[in-house]
C-alpha positions as CSV (number, residue, x, y, z in Angstrom):
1,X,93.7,153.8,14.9
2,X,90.6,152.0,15.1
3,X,90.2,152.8,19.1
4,X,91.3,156.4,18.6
5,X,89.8,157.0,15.1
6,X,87.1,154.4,15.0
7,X,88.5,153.5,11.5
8,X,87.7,150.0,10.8
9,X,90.8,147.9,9.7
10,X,89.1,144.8,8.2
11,X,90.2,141.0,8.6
12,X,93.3,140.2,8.4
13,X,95.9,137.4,9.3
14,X,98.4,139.7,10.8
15,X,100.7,136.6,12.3
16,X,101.5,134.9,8.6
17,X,101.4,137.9,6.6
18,X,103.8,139.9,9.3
19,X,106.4,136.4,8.1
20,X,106.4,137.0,4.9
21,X,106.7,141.0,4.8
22,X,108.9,142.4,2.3
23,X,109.6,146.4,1.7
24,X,107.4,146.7,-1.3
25,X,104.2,144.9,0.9
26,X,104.5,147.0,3.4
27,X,105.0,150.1,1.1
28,X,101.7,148.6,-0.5
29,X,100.1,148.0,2.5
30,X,101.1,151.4,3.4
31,X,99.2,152.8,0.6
32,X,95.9,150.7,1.0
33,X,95.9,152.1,4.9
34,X,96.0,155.6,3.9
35,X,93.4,155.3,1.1
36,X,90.9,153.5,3.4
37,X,91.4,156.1,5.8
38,X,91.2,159.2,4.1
39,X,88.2,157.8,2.5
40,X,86.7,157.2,6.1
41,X,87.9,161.0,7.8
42,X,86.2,162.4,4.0
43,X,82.9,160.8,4.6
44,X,82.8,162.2,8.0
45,X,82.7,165.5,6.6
46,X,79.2,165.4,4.7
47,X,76.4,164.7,6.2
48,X,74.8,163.3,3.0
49,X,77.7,160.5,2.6
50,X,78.5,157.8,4.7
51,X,81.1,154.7,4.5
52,X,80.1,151.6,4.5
53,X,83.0,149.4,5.8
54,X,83.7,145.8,5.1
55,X,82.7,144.9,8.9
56,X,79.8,146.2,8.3
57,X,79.9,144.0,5.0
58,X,80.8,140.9,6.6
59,X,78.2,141.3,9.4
60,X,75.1,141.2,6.7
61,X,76.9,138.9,4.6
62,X,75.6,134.7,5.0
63,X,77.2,132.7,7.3
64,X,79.6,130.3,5.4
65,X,81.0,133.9,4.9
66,X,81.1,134.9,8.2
67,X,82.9,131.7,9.5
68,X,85.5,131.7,7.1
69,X,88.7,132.3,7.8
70,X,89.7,134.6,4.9
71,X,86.4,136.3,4.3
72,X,87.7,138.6,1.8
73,X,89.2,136.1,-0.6
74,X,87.1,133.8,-2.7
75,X,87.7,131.5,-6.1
76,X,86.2,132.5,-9.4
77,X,86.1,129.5,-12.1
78,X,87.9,130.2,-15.1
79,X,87.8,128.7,-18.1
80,X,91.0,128.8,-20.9
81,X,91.9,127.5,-23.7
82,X,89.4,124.1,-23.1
83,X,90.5,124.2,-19.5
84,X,89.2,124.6,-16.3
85,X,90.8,126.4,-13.2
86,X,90.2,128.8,-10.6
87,X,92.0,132.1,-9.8
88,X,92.0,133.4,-5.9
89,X,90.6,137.0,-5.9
90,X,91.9,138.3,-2.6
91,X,90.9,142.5,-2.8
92,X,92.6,145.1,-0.8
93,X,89.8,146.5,0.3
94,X,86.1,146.2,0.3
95,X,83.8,149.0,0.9
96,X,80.6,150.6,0.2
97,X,79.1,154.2,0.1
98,X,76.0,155.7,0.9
99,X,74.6,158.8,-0.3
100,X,71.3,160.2,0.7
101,X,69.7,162.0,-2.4
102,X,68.0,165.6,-1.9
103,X,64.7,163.8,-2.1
104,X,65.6,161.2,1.2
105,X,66.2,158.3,-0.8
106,X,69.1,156.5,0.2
107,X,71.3,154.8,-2.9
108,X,74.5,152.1,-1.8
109,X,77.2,151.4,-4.1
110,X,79.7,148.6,-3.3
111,X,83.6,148.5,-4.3
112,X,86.3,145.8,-4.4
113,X,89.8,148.0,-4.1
114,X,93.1,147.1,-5.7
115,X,95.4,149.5,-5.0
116,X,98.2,149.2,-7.8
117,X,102.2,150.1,-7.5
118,X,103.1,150.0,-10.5
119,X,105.1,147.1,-10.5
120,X,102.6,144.2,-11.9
121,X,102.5,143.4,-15.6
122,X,99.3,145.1,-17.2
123,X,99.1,142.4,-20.7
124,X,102.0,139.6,-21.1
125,X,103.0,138.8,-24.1
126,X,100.7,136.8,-26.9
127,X,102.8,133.8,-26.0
128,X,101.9,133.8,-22.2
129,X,98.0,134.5,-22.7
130,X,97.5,131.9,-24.8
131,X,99.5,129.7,-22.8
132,X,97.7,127.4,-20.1
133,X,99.9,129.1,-17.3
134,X,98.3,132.4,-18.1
135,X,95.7,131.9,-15.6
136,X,98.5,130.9,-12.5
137,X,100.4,134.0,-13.8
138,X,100.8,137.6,-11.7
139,X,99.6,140.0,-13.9
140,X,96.9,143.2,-13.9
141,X,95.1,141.2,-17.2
142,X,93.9,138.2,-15.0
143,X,92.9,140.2,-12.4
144,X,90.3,141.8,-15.0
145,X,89.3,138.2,-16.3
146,X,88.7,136.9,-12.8
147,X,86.8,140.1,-11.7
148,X,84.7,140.2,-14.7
149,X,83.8,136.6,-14.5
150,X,82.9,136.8,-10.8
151,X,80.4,139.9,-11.5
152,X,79.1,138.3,-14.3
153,X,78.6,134.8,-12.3
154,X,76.6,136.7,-9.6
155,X,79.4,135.4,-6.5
156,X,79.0,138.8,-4.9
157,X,75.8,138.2,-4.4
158,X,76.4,134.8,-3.2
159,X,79.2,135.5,-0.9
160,X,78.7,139.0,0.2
161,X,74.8,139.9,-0.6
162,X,75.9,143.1,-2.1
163,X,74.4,144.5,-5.3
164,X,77.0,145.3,-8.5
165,X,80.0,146.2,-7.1
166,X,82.8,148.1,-9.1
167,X,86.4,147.4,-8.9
168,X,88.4,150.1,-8.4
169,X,91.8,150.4,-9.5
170,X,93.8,153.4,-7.9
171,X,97.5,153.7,-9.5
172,X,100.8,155.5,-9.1
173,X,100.1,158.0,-12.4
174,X,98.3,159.1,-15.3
175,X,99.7,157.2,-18.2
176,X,99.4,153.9,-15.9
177,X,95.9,154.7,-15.9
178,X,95.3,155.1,-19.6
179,X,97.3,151.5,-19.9
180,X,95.1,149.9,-17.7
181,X,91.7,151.3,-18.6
182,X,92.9,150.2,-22.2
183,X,93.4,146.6,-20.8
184,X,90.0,146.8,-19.2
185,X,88.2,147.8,-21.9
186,X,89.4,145.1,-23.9
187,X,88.5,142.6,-21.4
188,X,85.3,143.9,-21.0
189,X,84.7,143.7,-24.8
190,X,85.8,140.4,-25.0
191,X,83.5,139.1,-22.3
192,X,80.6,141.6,-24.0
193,X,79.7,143.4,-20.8
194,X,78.5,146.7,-21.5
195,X,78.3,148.0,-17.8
196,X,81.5,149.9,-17.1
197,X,82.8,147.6,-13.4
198,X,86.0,148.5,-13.6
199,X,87.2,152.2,-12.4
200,X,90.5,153.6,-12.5
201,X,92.2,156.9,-10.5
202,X,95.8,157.9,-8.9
203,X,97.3,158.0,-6.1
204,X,97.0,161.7,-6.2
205,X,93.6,162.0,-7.0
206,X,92.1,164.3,-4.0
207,X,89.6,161.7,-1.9
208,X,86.6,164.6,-2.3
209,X,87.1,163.9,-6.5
210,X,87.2,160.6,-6.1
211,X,83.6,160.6,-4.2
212,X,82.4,162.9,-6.3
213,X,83.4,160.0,-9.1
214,X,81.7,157.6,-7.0
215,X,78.0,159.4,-7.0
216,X,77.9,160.4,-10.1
217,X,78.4,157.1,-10.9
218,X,76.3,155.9,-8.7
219,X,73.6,157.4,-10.1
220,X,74.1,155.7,-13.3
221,X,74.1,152.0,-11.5
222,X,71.7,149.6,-11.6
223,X,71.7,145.8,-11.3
224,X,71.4,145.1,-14.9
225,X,70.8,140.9,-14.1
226,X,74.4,139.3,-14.0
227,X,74.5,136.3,-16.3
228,X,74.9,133.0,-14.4
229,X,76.9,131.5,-17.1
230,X,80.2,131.5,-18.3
231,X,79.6,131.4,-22.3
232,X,82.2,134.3,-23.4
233,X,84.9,133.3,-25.0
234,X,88.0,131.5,-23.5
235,X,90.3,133.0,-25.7
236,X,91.1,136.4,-27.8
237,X,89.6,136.9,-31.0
238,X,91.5,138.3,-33.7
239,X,89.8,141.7,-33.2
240,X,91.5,142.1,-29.7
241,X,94.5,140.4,-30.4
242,X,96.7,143.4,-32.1
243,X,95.6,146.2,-29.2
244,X,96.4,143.4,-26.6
245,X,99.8,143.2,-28.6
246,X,100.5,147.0,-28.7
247,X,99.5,146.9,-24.9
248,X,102.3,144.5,-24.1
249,X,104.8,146.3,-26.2
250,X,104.1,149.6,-24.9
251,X,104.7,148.2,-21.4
252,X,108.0,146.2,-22.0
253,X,109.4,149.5,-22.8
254,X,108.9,150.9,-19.2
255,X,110.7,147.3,-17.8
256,X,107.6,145.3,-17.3
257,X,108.0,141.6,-17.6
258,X,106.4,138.7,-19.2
């Protein structure tokens, strides 16, 4: 694909991954190829709108970053319940876009991908977030945490020298997407960050919407000066704790786990 297509397939470890394959990786993997790609063939068709692909990314990007041997996986520190750990981020996909605006100006906007099958557990119960395994626990909730936190700490800067990337969250359906944007906007008021970094869409969604999503919103973004610090609270408040409740209910009905 990338000799006949030019399509850029990123940095992978082919050789360990390949050991460790199982039907619903490569269905996943499946699905993070073909929404890479279709992104890629609909750029090609406006002259305006161009992709800007992780390659490209890592080239610009310092040189601890460069050298390392899983460039698109990096630690966030995360602090729970009086604790300190650190959760792996480890993206599908990173990628940017540029738009050229009628007037010639030329605006970038960055995105970390997580394409989502379904089968992850949005909120565990109260039991399990409060719990110090939450943050060594699979589930869509610290996924939110630890991609808040790292906007909020600046590491994108750091690692990648991007400016405010969003993480977008493409899923298998409409009510998975309500679910989830409900679980991100509770994290998001919990840590009291007002800019929306977290985007949601479906499978289905036609790639020319989804870059339609993408300027519009990028015309809304600025670097609004992420906070070095981590001073939001480790744990729920009161507030947030019956919605996160309803959340985890809502999803044990459709067979999701703790």
């Amino acid at each position: 694909m990338k000799e006949t297509l030019g399509v850029s397939i990123g940095a992978t470890d082919w050789r360990s991954r390949n050991r460790t394959y199982t039907r619903e990786n490569l269905d996943h993997t499946l699905a993070v190829s073909r929404f890479l790609i279709d992104l890629e063939i609909a750029c090609r068709t406006r002259s305006d709108l161009s992709l800007i692909t992780f390659e490209d990314i890592l080239a610009a990007s310092p040189e601890v970053t460069r050298r390392s041997r899983f460039p698109m996986s990096w630690s966030v520190p995360v602090q729970w319940h009086g604790g300190k750990t650190e959760v792996r981020l480890a993206p599908d996909g990173i990628f940017g876009c540029r738009v050229v605006r009628p007037s010639g100006k030329a605006v970038r906007a960055y995105f970390f991908l997580e394409i989502d099958r379904g089968t992850m557990t949005i909120a565990p119960s109260e039991r399990v977030r409060e719990s110090e395994s939450f943050p060594y626990r699979a589930t869509v909730l610290r996924k939110f945490y630890a991609y808040v936190d790292s906007c909020r700490l600046g590491l994108h800067q750091r690692i990648f020298r991007i400016q405010s990337p969003r993480t977008l969250f493409v899923t298998t359906g409409a009510a998975r997407v309500e679910r989830l944007k409900l679980a991100g906007e509770l994290v998001l008021r919990q840590k009291n960050v007002s800019s929306p970094i977290l985007l949601f869409a479906t499978e289905a969604l036609i790639v020319s919407m989804l870059l339609a999503l993408i300027e519009s919103d990028m015309s809304r973004t600025q670097d609004n000066g992420v906070d070095s610090s981590l001073h939001s609270p480790a744990a729920e408040t009161n507030e947030l704790k019956e919605p996160m409740n309803n959340l985890y209910k809502s999803t044990r009905i459709e067979g999701e786990g703790d």
